[in-house]
mmCIF entry with sequence, helices, sheets and N, C-alpha, C, O atoms, coordinates in Angstrom:
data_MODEL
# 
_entry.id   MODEL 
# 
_entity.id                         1 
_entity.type                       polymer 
_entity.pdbx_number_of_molecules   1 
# 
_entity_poly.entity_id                      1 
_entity_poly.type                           'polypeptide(L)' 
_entity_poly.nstd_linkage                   no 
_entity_poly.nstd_monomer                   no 
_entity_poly.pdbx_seq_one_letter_code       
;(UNK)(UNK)(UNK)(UNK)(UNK)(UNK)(UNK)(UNK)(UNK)(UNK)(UNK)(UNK)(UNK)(UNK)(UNK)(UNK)
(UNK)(UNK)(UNK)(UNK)(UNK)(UNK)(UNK)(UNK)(UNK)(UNK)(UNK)(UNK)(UNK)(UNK)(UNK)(UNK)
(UNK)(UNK)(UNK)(UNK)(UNK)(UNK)(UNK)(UNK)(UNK)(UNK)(UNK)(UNK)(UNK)(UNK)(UNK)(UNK)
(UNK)(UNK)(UNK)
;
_entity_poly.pdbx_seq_one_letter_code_can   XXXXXXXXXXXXXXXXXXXXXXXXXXXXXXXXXXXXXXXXXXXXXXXXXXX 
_entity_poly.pdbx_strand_id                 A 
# 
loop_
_entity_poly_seq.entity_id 
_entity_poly_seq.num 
_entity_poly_seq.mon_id 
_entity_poly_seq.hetero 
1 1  UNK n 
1 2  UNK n 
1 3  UNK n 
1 4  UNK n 
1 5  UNK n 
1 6  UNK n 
1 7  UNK n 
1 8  UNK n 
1 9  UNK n 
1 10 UNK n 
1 11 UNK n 
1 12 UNK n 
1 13 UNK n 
1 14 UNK n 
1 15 UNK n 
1 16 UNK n 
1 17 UNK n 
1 18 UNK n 
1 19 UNK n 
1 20 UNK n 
1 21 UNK n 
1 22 UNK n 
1 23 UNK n 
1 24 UNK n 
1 25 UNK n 
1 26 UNK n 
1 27 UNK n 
1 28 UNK n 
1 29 UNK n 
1 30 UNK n 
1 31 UNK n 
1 32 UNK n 
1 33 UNK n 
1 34 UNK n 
1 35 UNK n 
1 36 UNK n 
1 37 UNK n 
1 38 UNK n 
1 39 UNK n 
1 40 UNK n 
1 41 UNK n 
1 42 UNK n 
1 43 UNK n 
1 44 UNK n 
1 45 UNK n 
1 46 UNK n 
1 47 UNK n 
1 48 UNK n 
1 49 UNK n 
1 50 UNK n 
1 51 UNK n 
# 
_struct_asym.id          A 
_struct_asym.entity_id   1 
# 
loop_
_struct_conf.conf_type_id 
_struct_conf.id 
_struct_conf.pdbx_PDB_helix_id 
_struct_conf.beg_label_comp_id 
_struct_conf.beg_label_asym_id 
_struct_conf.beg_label_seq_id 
_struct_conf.pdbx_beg_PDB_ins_code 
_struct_conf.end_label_comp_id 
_struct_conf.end_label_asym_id 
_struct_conf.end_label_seq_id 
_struct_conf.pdbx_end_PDB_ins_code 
_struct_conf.beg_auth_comp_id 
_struct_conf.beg_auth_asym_id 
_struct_conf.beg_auth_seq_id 
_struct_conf.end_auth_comp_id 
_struct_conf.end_auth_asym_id 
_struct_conf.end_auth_seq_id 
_struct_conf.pdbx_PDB_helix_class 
_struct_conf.details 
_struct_conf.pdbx_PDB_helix_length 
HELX_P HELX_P1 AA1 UNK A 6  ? UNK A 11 ? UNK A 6  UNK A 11 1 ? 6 
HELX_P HELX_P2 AA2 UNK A 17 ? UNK A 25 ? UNK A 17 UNK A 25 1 ? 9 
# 
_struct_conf_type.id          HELX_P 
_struct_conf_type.criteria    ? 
_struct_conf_type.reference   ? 
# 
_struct_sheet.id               AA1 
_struct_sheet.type             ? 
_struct_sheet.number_strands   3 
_struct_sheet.details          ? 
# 
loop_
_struct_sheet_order.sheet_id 
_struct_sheet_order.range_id_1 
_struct_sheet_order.range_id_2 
_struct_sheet_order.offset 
_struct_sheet_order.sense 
AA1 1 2 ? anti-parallel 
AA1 2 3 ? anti-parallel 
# 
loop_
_struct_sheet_range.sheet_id 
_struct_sheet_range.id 
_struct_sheet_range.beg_label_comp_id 
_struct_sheet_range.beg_label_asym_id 
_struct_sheet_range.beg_label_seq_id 
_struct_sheet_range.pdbx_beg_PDB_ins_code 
_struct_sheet_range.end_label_comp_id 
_struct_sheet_range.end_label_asym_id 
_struct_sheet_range.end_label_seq_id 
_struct_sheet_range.pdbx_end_PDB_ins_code 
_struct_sheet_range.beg_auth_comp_id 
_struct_sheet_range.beg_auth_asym_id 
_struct_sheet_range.beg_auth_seq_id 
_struct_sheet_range.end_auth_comp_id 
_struct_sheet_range.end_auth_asym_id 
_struct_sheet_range.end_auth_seq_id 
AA1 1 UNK A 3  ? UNK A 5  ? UNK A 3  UNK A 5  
AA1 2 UNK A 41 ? UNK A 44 ? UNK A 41 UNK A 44 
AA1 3 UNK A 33 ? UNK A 34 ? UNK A 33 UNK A 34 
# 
loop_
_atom_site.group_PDB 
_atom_site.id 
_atom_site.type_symbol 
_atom_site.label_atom_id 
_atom_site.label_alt_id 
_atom_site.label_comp_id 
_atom_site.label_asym_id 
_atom_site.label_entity_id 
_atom_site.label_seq_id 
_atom_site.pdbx_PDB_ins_code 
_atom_site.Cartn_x 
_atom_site.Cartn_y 
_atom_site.Cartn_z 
_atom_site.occupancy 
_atom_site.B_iso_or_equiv 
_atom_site.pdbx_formal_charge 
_atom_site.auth_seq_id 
_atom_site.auth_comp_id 
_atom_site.auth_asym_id 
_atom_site.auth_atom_id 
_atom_site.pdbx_PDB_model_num 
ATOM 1   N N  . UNK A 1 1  ? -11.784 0.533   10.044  1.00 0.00 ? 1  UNK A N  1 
ATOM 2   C CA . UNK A 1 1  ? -10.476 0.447   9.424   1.00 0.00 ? 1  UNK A CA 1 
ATOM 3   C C  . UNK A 1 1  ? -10.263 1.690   8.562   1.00 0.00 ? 1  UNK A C  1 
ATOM 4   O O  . UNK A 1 1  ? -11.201 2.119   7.890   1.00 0.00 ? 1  UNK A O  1 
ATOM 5   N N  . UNK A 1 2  ? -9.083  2.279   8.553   1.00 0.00 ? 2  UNK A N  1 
ATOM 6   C CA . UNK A 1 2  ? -8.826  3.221   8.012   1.00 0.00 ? 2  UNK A CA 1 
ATOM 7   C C  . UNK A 1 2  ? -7.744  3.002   6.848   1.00 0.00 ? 2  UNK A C  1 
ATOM 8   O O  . UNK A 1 2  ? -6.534  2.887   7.040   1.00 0.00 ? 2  UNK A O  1 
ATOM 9   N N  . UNK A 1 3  ? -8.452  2.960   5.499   1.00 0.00 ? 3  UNK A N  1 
ATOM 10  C CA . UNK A 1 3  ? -7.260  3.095   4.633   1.00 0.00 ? 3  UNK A CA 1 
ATOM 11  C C  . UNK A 1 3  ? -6.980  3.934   3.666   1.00 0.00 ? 3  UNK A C  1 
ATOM 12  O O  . UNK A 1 3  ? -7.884  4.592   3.152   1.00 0.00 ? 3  UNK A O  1 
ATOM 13  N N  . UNK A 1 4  ? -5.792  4.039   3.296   1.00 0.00 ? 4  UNK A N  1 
ATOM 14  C CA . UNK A 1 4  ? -5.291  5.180   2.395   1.00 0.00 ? 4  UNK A CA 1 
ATOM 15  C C  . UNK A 1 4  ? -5.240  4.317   1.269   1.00 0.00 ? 4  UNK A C  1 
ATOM 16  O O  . UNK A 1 4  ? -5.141  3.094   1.361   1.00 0.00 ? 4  UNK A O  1 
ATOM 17  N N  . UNK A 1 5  ? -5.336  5.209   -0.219  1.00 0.00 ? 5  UNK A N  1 
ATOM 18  C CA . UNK A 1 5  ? -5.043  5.067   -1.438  1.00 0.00 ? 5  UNK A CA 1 
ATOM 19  C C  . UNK A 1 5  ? -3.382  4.937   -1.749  1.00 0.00 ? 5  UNK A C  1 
ATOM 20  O O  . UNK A 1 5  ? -2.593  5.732   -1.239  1.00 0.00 ? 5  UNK A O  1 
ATOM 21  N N  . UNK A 1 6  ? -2.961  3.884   -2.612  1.00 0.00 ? 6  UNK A N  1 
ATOM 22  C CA . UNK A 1 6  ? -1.351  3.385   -2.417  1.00 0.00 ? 6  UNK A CA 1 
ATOM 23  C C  . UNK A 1 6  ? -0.809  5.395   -2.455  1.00 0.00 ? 6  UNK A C  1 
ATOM 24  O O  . UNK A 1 6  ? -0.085  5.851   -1.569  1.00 0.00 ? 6  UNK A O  1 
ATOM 25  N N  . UNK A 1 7  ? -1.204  6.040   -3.313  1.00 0.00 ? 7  UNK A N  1 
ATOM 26  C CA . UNK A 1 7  ? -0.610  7.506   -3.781  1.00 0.00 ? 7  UNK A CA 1 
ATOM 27  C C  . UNK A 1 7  ? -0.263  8.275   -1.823  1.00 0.00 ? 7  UNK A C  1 
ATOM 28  O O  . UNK A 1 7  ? 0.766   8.515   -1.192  1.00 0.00 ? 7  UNK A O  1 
ATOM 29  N N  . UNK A 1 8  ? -1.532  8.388   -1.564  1.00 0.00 ? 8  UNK A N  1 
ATOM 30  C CA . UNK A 1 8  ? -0.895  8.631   -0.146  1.00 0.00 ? 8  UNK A CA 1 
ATOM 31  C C  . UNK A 1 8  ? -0.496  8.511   0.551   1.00 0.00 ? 8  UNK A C  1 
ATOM 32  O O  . UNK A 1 8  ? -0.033  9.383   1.287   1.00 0.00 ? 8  UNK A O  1 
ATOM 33  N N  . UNK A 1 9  ? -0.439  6.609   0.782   1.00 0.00 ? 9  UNK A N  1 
ATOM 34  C CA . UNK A 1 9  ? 0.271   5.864   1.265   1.00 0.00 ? 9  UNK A CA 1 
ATOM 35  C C  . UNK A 1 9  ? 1.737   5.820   1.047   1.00 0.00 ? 9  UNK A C  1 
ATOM 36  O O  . UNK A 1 9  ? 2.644   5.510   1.819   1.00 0.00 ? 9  UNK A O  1 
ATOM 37  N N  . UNK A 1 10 ? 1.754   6.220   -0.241  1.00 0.00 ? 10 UNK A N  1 
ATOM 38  C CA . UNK A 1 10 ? 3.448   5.946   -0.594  1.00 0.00 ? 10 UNK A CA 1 
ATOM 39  C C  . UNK A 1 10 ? 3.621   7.860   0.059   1.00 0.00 ? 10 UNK A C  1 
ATOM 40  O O  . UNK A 1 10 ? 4.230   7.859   1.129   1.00 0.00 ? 10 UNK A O  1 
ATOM 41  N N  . UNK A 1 11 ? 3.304   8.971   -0.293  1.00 0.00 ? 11 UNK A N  1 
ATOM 42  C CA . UNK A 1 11 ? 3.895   10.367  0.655   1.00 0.00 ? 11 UNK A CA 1 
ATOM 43  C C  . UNK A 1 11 ? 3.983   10.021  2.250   1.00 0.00 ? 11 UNK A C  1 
ATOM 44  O O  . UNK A 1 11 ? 4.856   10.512  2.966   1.00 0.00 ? 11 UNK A O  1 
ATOM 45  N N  . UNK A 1 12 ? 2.857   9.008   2.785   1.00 0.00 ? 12 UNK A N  1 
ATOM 46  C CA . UNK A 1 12 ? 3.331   9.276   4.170   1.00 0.00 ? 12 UNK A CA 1 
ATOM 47  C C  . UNK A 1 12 ? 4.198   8.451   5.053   1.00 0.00 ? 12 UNK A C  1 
ATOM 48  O O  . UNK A 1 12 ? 4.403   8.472   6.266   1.00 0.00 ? 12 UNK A O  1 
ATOM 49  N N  . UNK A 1 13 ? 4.709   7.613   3.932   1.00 0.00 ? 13 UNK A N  1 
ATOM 50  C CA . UNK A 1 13 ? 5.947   6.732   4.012   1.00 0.00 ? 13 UNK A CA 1 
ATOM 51  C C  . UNK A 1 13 ? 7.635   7.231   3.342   1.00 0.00 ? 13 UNK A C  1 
ATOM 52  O O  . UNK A 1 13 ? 8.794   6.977   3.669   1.00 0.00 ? 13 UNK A O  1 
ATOM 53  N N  . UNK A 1 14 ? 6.973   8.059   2.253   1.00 0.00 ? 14 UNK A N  1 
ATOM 54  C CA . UNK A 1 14 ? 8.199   8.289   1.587   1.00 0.00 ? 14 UNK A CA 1 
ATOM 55  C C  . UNK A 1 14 ? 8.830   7.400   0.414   1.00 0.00 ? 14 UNK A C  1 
ATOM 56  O O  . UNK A 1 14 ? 9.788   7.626   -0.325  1.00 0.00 ? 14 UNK A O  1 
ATOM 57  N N  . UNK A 1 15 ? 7.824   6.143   0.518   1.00 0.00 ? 15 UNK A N  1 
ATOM 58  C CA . UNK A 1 15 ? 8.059   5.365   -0.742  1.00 0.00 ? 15 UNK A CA 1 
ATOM 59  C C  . UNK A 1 15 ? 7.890   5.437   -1.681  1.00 0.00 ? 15 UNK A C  1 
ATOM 60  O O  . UNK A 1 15 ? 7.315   6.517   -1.815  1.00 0.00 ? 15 UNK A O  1 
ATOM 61  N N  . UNK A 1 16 ? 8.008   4.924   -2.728  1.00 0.00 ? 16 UNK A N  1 
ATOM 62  C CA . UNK A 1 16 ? 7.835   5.290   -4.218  1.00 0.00 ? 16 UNK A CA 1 
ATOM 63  C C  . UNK A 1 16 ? 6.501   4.281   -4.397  1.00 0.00 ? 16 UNK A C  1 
ATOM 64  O O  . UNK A 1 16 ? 6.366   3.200   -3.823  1.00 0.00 ? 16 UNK A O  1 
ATOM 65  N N  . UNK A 1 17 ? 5.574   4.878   -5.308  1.00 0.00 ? 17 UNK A N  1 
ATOM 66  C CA . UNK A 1 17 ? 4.152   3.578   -5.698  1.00 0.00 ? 17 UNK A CA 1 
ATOM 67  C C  . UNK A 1 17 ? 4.854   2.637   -6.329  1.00 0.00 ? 17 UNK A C  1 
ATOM 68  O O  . UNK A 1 17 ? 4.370   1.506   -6.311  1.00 0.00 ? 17 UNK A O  1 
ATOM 69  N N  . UNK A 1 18 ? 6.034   2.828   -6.974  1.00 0.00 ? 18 UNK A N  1 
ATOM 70  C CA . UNK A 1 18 ? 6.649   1.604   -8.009  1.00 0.00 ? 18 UNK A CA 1 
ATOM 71  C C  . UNK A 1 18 ? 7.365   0.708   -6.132  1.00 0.00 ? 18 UNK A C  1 
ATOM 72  O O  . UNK A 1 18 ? 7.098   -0.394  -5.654  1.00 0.00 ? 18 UNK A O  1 
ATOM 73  N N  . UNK A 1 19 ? 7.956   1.438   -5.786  1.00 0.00 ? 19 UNK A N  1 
ATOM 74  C CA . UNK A 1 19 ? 8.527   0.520   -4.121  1.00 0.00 ? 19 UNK A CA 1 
ATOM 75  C C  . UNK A 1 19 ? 7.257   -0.512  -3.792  1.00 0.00 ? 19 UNK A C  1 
ATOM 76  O O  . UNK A 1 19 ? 7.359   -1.699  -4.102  1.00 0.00 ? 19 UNK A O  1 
ATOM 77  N N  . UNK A 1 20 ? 6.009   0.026   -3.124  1.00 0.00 ? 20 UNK A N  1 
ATOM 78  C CA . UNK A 1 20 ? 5.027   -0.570  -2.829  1.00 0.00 ? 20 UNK A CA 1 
ATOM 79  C C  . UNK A 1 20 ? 4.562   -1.194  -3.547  1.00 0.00 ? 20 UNK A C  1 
ATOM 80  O O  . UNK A 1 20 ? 3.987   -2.168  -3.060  1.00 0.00 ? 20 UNK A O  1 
ATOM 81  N N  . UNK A 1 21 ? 4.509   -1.047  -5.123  1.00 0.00 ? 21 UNK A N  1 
ATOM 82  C CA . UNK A 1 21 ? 4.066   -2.436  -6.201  1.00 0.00 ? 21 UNK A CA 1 
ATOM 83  C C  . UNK A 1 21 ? 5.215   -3.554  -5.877  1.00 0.00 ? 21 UNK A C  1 
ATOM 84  O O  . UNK A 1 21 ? 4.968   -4.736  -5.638  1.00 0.00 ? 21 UNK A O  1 
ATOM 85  N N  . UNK A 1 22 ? 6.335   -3.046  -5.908  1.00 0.00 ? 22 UNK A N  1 
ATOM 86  C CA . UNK A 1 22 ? 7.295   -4.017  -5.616  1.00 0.00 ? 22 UNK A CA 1 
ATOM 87  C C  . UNK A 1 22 ? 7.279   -4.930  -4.513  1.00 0.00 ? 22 UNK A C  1 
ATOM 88  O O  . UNK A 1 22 ? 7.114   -6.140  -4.672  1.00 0.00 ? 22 UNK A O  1 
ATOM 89  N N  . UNK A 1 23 ? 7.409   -4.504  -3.645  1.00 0.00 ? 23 UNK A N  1 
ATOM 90  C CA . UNK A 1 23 ? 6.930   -5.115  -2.119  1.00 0.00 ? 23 UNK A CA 1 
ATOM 91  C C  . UNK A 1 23 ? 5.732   -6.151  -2.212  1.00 0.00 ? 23 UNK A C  1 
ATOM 92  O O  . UNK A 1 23 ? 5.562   -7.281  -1.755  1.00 0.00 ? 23 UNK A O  1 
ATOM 93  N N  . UNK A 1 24 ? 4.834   -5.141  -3.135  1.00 0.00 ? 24 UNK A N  1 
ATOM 94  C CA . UNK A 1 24 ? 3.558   -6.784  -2.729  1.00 0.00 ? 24 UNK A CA 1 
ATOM 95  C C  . UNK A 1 24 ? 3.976   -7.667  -3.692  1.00 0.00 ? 24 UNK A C  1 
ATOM 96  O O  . UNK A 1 24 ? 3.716   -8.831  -3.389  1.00 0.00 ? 24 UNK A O  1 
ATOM 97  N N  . UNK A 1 25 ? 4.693   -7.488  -5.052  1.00 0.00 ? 25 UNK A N  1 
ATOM 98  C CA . UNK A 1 25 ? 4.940   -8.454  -5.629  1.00 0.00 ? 25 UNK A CA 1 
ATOM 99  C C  . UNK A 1 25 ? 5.452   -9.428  -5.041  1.00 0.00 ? 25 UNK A C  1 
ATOM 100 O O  . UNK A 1 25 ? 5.289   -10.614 -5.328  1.00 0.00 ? 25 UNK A O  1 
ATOM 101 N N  . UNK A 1 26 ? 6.206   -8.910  -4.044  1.00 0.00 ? 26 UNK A N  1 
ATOM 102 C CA . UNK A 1 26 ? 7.498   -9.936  -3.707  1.00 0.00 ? 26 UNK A CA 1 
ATOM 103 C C  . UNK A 1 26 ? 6.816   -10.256 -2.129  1.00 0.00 ? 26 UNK A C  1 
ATOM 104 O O  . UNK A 1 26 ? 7.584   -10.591 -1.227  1.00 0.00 ? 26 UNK A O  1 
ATOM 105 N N  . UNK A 1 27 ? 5.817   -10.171 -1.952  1.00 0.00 ? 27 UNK A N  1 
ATOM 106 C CA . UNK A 1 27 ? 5.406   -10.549 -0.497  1.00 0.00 ? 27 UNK A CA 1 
ATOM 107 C C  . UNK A 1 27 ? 5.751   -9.353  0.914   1.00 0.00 ? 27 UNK A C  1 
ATOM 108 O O  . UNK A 1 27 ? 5.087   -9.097  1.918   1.00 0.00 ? 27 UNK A O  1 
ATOM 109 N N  . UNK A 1 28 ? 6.444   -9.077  0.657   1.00 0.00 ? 28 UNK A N  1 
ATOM 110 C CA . UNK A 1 28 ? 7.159   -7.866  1.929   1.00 0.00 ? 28 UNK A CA 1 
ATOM 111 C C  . UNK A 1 28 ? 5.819   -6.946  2.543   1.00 0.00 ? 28 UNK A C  1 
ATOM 112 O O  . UNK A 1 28 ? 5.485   -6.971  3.728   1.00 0.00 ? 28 UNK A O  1 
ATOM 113 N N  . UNK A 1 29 ? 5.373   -6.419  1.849   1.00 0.00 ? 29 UNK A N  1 
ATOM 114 C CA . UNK A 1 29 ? 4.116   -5.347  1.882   1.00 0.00 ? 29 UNK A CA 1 
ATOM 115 C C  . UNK A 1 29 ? 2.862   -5.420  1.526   1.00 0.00 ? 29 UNK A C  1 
ATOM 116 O O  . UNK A 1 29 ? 2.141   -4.444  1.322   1.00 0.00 ? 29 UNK A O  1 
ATOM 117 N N  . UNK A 1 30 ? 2.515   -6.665  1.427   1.00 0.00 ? 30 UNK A N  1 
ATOM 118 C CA . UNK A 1 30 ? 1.032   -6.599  0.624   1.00 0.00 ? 30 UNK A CA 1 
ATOM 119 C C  . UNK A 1 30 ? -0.472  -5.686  1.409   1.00 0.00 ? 30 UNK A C  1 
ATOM 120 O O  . UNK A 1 30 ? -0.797  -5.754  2.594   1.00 0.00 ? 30 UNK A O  1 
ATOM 121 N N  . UNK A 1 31 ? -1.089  -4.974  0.439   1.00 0.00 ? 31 UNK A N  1 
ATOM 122 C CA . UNK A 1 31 ? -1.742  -4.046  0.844   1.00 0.00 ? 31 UNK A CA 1 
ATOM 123 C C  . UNK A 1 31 ? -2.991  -4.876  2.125   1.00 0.00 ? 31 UNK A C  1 
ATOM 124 O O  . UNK A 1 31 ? -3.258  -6.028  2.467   1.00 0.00 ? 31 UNK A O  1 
ATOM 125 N N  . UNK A 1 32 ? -3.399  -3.663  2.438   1.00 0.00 ? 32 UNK A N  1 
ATOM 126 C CA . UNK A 1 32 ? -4.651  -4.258  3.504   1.00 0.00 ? 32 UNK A CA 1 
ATOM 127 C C  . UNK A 1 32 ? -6.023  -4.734  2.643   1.00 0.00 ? 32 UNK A C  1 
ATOM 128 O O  . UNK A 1 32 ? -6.841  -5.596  2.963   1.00 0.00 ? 32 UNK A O  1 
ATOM 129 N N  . UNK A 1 33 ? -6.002  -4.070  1.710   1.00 0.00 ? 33 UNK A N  1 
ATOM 130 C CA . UNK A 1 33 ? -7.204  -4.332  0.544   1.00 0.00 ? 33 UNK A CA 1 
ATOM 131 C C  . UNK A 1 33 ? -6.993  -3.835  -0.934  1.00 0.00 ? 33 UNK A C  1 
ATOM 132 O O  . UNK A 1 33 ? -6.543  -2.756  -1.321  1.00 0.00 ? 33 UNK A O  1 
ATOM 133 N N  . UNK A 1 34 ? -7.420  -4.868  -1.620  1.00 0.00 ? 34 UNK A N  1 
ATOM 134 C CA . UNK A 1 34 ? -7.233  -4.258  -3.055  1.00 0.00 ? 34 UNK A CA 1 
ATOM 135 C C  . UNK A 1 34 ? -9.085  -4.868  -3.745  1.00 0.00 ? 34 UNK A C  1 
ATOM 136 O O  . UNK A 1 34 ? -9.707  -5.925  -3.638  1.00 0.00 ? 34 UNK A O  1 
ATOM 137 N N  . UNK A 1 35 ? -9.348  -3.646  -4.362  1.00 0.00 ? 35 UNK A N  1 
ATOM 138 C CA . UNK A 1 35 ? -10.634 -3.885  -5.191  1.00 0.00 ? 35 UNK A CA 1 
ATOM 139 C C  . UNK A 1 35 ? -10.321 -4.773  -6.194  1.00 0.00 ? 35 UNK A C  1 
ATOM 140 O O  . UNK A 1 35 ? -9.326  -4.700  -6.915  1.00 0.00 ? 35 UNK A O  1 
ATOM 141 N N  . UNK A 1 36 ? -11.388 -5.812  -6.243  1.00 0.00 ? 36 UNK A N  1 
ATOM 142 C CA . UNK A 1 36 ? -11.680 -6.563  -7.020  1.00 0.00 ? 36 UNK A CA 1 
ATOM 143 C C  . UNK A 1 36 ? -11.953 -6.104  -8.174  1.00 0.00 ? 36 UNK A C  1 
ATOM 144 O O  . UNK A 1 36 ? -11.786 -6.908  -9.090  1.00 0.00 ? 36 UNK A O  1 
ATOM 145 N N  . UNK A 1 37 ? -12.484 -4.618  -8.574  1.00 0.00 ? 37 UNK A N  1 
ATOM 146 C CA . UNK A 1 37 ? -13.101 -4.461  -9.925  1.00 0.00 ? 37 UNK A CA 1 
ATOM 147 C C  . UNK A 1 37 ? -12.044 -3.745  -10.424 1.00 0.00 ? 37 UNK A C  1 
ATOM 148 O O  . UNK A 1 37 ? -11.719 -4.043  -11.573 1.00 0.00 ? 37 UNK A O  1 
ATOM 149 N N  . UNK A 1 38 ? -11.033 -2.354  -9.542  1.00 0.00 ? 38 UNK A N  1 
ATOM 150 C CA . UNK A 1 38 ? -10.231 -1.667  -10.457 1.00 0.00 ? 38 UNK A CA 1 
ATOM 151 C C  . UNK A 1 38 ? -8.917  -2.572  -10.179 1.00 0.00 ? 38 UNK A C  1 
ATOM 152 O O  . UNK A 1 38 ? -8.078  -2.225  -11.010 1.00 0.00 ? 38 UNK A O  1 
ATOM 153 N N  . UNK A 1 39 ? -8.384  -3.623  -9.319  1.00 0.00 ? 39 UNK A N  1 
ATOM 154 C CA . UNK A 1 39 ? -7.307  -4.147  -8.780  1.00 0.00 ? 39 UNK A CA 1 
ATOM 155 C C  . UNK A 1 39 ? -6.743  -2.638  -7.710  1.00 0.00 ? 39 UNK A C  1 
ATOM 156 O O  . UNK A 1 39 ? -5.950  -3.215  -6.965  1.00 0.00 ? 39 UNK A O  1 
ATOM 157 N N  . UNK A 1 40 ? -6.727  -1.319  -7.319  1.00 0.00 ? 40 UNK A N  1 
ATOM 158 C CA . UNK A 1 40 ? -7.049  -0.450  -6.755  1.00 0.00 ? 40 UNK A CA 1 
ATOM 159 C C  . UNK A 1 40 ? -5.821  -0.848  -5.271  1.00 0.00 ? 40 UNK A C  1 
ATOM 160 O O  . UNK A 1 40 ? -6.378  -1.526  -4.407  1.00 0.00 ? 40 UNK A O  1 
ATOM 161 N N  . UNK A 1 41 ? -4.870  -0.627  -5.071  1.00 0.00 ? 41 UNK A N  1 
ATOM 162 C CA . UNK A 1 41 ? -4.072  -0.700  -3.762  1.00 0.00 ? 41 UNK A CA 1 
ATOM 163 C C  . UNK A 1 41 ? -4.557  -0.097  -2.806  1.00 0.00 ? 41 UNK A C  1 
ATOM 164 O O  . UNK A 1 41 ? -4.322  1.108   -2.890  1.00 0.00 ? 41 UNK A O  1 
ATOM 165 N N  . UNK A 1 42 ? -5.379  -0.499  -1.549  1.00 0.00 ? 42 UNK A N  1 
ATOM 166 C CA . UNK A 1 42 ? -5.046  0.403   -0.286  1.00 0.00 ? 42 UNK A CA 1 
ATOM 167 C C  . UNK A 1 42 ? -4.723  -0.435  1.108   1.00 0.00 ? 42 UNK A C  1 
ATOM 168 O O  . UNK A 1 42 ? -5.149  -1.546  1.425   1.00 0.00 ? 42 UNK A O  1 
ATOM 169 N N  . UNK A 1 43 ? -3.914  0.369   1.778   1.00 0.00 ? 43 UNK A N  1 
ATOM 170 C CA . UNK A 1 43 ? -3.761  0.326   2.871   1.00 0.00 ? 43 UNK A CA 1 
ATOM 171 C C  . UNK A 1 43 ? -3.424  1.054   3.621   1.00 0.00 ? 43 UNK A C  1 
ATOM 172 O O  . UNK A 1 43 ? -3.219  2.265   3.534   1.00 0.00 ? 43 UNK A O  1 
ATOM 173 N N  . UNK A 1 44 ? -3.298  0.057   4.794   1.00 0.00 ? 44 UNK A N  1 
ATOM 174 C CA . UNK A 1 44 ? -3.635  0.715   6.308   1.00 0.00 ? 44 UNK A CA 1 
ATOM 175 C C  . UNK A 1 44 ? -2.715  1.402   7.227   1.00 0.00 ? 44 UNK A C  1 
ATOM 176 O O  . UNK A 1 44 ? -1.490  1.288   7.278   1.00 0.00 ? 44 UNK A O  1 
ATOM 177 N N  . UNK A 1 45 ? -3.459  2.103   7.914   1.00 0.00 ? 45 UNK A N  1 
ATOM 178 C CA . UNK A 1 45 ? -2.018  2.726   8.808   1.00 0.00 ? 45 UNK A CA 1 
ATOM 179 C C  . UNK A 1 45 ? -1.592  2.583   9.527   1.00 0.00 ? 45 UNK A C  1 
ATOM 180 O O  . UNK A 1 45 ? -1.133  3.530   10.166  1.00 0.00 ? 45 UNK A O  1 
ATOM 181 N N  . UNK A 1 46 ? -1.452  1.375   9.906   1.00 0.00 ? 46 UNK A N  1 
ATOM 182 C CA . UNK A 1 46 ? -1.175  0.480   10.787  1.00 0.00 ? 46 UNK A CA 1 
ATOM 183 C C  . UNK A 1 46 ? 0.437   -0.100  10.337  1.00 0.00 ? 46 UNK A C  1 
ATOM 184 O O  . UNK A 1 46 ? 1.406   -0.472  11.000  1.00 0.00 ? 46 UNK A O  1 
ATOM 185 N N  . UNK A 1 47 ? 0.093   0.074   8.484   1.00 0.00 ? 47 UNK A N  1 
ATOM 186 C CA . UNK A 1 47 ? 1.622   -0.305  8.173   1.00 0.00 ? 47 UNK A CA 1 
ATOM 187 C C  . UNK A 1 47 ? 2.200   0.255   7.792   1.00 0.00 ? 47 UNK A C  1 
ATOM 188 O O  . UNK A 1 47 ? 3.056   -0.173  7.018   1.00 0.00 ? 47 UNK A O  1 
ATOM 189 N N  . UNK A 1 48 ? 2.107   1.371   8.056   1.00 0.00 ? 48 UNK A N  1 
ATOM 190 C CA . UNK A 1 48 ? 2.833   2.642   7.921   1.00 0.00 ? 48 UNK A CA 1 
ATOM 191 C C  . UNK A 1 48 ? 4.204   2.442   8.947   1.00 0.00 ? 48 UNK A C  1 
ATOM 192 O O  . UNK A 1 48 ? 5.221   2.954   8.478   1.00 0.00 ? 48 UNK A O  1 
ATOM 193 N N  . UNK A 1 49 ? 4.376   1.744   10.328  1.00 0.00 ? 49 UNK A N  1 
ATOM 194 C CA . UNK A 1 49 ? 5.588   1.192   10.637  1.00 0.00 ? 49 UNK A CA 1 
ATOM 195 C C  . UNK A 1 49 ? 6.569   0.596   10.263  1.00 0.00 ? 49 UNK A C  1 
ATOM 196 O O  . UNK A 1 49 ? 7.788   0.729   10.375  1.00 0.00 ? 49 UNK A O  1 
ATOM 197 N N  . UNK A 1 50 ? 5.340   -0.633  9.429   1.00 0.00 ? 50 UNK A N  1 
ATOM 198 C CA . UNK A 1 50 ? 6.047   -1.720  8.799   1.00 0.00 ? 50 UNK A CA 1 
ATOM 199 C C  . UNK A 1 50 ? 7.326   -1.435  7.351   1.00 0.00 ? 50 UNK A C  1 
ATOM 200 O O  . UNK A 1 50 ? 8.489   -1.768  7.119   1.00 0.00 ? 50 UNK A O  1 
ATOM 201 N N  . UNK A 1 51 ? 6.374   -0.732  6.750   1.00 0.00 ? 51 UNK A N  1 
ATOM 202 C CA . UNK A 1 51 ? 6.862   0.621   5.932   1.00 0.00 ? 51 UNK A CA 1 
ATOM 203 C C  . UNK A 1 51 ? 8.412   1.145   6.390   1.00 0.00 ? 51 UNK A C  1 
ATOM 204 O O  . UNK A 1 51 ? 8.907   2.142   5.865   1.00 0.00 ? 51 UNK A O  1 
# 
């Protein structure tokens, strides 16, 4: 599995990191993985479509 950090994730979408916090708040986007120790956003590029 290949995932990006939300920061790169949001350039190769064009979204804003505040968009993608938003999204998982609200269910729309929730990341592929988030660390348990820093809470840490990443995902995959897979949803980079979805995006």
């Amino acid at each position: 599995m290949n995932l990006f950090p939300i920061g790169r994730f949001s350039r190769m979408t064009r979204l804003s990191v505040k968009a993608l916090r938003l999204y998982d708040e609200n269910g729309l986007l929730p990341p592929a993985h988030v660390d348990p120790s820093s809470g840490y956003r990443y995902y995959d590029f897979g949803q980079a479509n979805r995006a």
